[in-house]
C-alpha positions as a Python dict, from the first residue, in 0.01 Angstrom:
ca = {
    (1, 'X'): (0, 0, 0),
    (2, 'X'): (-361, 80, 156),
    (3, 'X'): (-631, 35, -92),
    (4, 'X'): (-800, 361, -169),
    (5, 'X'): (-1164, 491, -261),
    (6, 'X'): (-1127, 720, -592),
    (7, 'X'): (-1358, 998, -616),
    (8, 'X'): (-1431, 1187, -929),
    (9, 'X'): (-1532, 1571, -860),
    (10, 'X'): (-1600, 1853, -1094),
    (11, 'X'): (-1254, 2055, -1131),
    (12, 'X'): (-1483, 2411, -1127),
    (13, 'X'): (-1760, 2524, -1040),
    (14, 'X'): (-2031, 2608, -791),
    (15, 'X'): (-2065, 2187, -763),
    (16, 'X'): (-1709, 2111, -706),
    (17, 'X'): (-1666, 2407, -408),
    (18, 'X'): (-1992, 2271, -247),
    (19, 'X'): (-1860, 1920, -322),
    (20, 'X'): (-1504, 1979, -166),
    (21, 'X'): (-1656, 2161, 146),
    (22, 'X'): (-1878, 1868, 234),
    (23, 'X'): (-1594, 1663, 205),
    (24, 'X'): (-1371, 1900, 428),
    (25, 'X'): (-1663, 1907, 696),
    (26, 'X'): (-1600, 1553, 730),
    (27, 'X'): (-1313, 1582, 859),
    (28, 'X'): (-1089, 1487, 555),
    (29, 'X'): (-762, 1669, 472),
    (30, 'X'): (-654, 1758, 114),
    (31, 'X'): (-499, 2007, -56),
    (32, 'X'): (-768, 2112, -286),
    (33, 'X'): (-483, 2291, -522),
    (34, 'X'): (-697, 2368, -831),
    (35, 'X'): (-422, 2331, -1031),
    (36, 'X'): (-383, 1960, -1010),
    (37, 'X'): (-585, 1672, -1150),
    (38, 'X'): (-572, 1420, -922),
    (39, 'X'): (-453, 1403, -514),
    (40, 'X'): (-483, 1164, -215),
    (41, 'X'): (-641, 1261, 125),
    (42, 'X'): (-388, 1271, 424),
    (43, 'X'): (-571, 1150, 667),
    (44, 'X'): (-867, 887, 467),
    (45, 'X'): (-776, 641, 203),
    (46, 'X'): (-943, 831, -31),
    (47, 'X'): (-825, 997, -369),
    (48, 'X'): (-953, 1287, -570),
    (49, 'X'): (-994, 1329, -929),
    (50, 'X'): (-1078, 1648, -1087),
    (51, 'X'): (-1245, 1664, -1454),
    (52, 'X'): (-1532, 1772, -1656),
    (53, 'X'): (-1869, 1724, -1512),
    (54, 'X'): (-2031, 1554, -1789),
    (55, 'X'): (-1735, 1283, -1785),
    (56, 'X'): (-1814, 1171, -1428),
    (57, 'X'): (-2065, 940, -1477),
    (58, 'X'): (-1888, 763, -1792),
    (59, 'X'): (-1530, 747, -1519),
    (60, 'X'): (-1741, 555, -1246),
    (61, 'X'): (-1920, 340, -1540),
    (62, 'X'): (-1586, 244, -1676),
    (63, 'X'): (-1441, 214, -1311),
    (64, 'X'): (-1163, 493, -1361),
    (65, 'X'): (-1340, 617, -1043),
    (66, 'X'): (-1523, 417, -774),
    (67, 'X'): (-1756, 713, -693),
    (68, 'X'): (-1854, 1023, -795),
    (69, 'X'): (-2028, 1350, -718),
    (70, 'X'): (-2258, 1504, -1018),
    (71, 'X'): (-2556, 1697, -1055),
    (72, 'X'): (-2818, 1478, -1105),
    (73, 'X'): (-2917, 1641, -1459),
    (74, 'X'): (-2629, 1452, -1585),
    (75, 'X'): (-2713, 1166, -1471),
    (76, 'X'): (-3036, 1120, -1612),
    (77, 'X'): (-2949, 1277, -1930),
    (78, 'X'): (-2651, 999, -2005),
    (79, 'X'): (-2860, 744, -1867),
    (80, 'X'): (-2585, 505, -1742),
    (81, 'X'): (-2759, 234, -1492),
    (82, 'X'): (-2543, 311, -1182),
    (83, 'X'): (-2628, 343, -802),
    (84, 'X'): (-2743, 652, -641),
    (85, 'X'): (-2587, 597, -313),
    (86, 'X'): (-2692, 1013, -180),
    (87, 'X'): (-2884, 1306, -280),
    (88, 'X'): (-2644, 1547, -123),
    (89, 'X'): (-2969, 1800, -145),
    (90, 'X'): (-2712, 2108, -257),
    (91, 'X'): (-2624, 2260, -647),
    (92, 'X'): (-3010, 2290, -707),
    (93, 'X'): (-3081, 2384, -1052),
    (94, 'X'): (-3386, 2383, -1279),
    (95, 'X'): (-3420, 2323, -1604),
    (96, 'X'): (-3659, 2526, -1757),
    (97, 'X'): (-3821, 2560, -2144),
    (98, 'X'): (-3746, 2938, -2243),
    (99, 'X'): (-3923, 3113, -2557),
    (100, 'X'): (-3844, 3444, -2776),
    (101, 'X'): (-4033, 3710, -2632),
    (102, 'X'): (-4291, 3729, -2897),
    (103, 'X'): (-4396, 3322, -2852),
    (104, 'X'): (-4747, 3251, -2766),
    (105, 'X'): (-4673, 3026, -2481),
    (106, 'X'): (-4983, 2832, -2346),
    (107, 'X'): (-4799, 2540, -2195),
    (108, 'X'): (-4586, 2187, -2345),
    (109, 'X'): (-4835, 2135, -2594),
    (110, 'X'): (-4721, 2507, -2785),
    (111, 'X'): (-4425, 2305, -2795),
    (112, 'X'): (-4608, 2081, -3058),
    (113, 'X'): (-4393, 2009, -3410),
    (114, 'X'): (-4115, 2306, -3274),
    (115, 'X'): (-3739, 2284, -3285),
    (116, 'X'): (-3620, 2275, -2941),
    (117, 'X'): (-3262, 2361, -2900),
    (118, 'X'): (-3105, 2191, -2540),
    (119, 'X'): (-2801, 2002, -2365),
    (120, 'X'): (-3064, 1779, -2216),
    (121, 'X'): (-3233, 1618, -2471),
    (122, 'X'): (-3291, 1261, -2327),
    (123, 'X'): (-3476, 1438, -2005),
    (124, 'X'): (-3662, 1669, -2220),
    (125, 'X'): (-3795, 1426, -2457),
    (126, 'X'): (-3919, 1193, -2121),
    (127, 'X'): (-4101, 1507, -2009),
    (128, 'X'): (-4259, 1593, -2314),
    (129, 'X'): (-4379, 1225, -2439),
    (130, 'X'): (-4511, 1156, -2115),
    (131, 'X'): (-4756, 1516, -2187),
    (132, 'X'): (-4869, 1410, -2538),
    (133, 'X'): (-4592, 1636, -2703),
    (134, 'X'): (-4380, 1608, -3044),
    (135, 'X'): (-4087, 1795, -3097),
    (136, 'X'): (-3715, 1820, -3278),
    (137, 'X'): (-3449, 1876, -3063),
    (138, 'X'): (-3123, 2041, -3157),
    (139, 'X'): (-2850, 1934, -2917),
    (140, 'X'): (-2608, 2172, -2832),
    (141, 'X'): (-2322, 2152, -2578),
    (142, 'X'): (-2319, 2579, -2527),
    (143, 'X'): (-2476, 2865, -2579),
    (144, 'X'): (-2821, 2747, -2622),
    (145, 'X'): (-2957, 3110, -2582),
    (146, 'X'): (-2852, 3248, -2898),
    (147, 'X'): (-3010, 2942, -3119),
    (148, 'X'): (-3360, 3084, -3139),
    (149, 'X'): (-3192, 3417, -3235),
    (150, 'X'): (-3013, 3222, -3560),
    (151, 'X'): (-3282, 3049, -3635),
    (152, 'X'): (-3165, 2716, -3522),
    (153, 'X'): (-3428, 2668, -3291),
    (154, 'X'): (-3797, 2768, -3178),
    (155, 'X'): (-3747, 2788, -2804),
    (156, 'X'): (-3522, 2641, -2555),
    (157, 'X'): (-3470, 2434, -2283),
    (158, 'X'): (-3185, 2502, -2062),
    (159, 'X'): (-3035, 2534, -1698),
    (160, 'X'): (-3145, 2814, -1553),
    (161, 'X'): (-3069, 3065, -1233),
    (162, 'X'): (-3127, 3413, -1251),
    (163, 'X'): (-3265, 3405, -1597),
    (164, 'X'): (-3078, 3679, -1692),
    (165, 'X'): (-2886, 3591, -1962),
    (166, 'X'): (-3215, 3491, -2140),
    (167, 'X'): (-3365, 3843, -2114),
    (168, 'X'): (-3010, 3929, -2256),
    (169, 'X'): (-3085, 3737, -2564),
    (170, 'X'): (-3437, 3810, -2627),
    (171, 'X'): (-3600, 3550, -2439),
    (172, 'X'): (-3814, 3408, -2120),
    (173, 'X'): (-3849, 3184, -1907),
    (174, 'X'): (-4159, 3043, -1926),
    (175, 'X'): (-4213, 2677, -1780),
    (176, 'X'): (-3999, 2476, -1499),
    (177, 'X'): (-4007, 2098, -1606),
    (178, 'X'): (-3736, 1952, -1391),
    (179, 'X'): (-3510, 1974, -1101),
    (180, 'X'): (-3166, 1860, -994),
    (181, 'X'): (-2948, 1851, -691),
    (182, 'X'): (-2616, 1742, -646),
    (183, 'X'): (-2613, 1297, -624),
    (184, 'X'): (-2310, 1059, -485),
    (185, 'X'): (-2321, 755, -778),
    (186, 'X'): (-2103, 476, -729),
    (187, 'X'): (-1934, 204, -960),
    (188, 'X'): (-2126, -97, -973),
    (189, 'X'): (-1792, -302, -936),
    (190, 'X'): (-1658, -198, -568),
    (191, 'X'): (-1475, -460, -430),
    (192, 'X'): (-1537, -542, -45),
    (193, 'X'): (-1250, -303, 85),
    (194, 'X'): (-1405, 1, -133),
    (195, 'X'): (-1728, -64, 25),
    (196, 'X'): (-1639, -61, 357),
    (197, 'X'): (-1437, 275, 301),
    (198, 'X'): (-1773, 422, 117),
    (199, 'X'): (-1968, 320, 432),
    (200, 'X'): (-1726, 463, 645),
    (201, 'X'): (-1726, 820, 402),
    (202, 'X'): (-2106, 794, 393),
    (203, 'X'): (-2134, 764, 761),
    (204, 'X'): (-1967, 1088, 823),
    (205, 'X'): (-2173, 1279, 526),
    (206, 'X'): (-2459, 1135, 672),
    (207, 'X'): (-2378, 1267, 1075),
    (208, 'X'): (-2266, 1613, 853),
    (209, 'X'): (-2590, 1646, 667),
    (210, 'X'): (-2832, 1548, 948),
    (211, 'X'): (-2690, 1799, 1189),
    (212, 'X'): (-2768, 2070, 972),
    (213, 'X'): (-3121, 2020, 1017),
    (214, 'X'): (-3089, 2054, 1371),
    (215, 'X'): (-2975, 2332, 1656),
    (216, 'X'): (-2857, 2278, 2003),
    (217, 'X'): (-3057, 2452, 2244),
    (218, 'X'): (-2983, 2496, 2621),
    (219, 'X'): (-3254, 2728, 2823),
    (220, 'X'): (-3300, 2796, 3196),
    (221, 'X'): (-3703, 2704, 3330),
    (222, 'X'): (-3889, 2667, 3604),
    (223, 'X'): (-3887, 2353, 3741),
    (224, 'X'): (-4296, 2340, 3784),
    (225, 'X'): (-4284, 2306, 3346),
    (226, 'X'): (-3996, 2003, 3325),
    (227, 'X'): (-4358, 1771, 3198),
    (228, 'X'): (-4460, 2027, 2938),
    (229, 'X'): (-4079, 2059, 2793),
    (230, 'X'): (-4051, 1708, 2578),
    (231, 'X'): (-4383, 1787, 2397),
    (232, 'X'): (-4273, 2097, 2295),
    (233, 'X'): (-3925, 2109, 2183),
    (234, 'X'): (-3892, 1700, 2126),
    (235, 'X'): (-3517, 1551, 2134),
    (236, 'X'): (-3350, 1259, 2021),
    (237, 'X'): (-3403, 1071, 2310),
    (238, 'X'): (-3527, 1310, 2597),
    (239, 'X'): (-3412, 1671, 2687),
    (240, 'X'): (-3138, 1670, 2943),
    (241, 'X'): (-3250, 1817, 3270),
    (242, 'X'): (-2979, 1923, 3559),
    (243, 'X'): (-3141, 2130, 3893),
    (244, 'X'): (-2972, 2529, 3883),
    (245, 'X'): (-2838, 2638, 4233),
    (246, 'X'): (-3134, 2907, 4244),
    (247, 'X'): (-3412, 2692, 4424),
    (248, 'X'): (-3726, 2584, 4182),
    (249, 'X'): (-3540, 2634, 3827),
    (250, 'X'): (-3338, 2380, 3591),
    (251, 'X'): (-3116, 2397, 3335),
    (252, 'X'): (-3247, 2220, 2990),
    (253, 'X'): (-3038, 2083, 2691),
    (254, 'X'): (-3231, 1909, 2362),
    (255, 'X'): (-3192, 1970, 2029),
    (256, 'X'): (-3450, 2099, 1816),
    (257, 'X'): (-3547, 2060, 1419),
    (258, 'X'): (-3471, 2357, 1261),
    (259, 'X'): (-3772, 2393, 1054),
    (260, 'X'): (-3977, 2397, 1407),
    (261, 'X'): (-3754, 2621, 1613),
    (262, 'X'): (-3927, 2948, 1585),
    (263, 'X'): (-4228, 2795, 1729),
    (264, 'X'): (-4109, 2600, 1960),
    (265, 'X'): (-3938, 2947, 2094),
    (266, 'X'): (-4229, 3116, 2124),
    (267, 'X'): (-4357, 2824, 2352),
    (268, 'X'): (-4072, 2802, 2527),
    (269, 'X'): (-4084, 3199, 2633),
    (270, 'X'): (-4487, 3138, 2740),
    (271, 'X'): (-4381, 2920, 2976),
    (272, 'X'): (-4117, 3139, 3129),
    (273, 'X'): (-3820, 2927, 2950),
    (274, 'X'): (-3494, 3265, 3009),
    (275, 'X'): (-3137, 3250, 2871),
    (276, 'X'): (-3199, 3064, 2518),
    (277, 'X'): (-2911, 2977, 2406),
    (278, 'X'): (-2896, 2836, 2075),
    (279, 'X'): (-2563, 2678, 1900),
    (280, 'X'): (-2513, 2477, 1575),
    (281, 'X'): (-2412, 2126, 1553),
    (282, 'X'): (-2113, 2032, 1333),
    (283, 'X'): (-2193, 1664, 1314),
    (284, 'X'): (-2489, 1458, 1466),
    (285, 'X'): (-2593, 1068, 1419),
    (286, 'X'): (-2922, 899, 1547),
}
């Protein structure tokens, strides 16, 4: 039987979709029934298990799974020393310190001597010993918003997104102290043929990820601008060049970062660059 890479995923959830469409942009078939608990790819030795987010680190500690996808919040907050193999860069989150409405709020330090109520207490007490600041912390697994409410707790400090469901209980977000994004860990106890199927999975997240950074851009230009194109649009290697039938015009094909497109467009149409065409790339490797 061919050895296979167990994965541990997060059955629901804004991580798990994002999670299971990376995976799926790879190129790897599954039958993502949300029903189920655990299922094999069809077409990579590789094998899903669903369960709780907070369990996945614990699973690829204790080698029930040799990897796992998690939001980095978790983690840090559980603190077991395995290997970040990816930040995966999607699932941002922030987790912020929220007060009643009627708090005077002038930074960590108004935290000073408070009863903090949170599901992250292990991150939150980092962040406020290395400002100088003492607090309490009530750890609770849910509904953090209603503790300052009941008296359990001065202010908060919680995931947050819209923030409405603290205006919905009285209170405000009033201080980001961390971020998160989803992370690939891995066990610390993959044998050689578990490696070399992880290289093989990273290798296509990797040519996945990178292209999205990127667009594929083919233009028509006058042949008396081929020197100025390089400098402006950059490529991997060079832009691809290939003489049109209309005499004194080419046809070019590079691909350009997508942070520096809209300028190198404007650039491009000062020199007389016509027909942009611009595509996305599905996968790219260097």
């Amino acid at each position: 039987m061919e050895e296979k890479l167990r994965i541990a995923i997060q059955k629901k959830g804004r991580l798990s979709e994002k999670s299971l469409e990376l995976i799926k942009t790879c190129g790897i078939h599954f039958g993502c029934d949300s029903r189920v608990l655990k299922e094999v790819a069809s077409n990579f030795p590789l094998e899903f298990l669903y369960v709780r987010d907070d369990d996945i680190p614990s699973y690829v500690d204790q080698g029930i799974a040799d990897i796992g996808i998690v939001g980095q919040n978790e983690y840090d907050e559980q603190q077991i020393p395995l290997k970040i193999v990816r930040d995966l860069g999607f699932a941002k989150c922030r987790l912020s310190i929220a007060t009643p409405n009627g708090f005077n709020y002038q930074g960590l330090q108004s935290l000073e001597n408070t009863r903090i109520a949170t599901s992250y207490p292990n991150i939150l007490d980092k962040i406020l010993k290395e400002n100088g600041v003492t607090a309490s912390y009530v750890k609770v697994s849910g509904s953090v918003e209603i503790t300052p409410a009941i008296g359990v707790a001065d202010a908060i400090c919680d995931l947050v997104s819209t923030g409405t469901t603290l205006k919905m209980n009285g209170l405000k977000e009033v201080e980001s102290i961390y971020t998160s994004s989803a992370v690939m860990i891995q066990s610390n106890n993959l044998d050689k043929t578990k490696e070399e199927i992880l290289n093989r999975l990273l290798l296509r997240i990797d040519a996945v990820n990178r292209a999205k950074d990127y667009k594929y851009v083919i233009f028509n230009l006058p042949e008396e601008h081929i020197d100025e194109v390089n400098d402006l649009v950059g490529s991997m290697k060079s832009p691809t060049i290939t003489k049109l039938f209309e005499k004194g015009w080419v046809s070019v094909q590079t691909v350009v970062a997508e942070d520096s497109f809209w300028d190198a467009f404007e650039k491009l149409k000062a020199i007389g660059a016509q027909g942009i065409l611009v595509t996305k790339i599905e996968k790219m490797t260097e």
